[in-house]
C-alpha positions in Angstrom: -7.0 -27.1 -10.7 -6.2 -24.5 -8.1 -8.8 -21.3 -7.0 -7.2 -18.1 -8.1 -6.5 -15.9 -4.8 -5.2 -12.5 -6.7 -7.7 -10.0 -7.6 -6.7 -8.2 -10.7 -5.0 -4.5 -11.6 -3.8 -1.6 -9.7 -6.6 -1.8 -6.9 -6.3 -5.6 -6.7 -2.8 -5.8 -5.9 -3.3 -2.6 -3.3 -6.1 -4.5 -1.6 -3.9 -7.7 -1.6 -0.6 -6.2 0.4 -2.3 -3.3 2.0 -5.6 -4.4 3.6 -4.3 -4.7 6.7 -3.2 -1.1 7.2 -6.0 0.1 5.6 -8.2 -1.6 8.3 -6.0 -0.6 11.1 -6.7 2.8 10.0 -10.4 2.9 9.8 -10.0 1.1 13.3 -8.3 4.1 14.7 -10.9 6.6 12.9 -14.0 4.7 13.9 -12.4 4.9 17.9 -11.8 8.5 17.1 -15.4 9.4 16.3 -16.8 6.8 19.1 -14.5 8.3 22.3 -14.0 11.9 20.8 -17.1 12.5 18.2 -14.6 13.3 15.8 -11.4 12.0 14.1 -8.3 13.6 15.2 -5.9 15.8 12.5 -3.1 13.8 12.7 -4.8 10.1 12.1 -5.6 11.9 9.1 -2.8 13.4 7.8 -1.3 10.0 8.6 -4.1 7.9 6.7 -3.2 10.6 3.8 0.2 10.3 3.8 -0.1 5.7 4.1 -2.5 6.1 1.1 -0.5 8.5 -1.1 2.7 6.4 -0.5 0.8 4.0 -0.9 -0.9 4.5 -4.6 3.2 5.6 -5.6 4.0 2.3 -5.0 1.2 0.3 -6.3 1.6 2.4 -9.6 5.6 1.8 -9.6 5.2 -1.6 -9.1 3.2 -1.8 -12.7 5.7 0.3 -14.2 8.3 -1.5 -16.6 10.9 1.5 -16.6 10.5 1.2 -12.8 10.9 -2.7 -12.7 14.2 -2.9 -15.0 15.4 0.0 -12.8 15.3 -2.0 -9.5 17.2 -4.9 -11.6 20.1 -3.0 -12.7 20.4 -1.4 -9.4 20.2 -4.7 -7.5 22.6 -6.3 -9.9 25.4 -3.0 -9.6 24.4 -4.1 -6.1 25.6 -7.5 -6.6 23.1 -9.5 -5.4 22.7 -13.0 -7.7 20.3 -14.6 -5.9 
């Protein structure tokens, strides 16, 4: 009887493969306001831009039209593995 690591739905499966970017980017923020007293524009427009592409992804990835997509594109590809 095994612990169950995944946390469940759209934010659960965002927090599992995207902490780490997340955390880089509140690192770069939190040195912003520490050295400069503020955050500069383009960490973020970047964080904004991670995060958006980010949700479109987390949100495809749940999507069935989306999923048998990627198989019939893989497959015309001719991967059988």
């Amino acid at each position: 009887m095994g612990i169950k690591t995944e946390l469940p739905g759209l934010f659960g499966w965002w927090l599992q493969y995207f902490w780490g970017i997340f955390l880089l980017l509140v690192a770069m923020a939190a040195w912003d306001l520490w050295r400069r007293r503020r955050i500069h524009p383009t960490v973020l427009l970047g964080a904004a831009f991670l995060w958006t592409c980010e949700a479109i992804v987390t949100v495809l990835n749940f999507s069935p039209a989306w999923r048998q997509a990627m198989v019939r594109l893989v497959a015309a590809w001719g991967y059988a593995g």
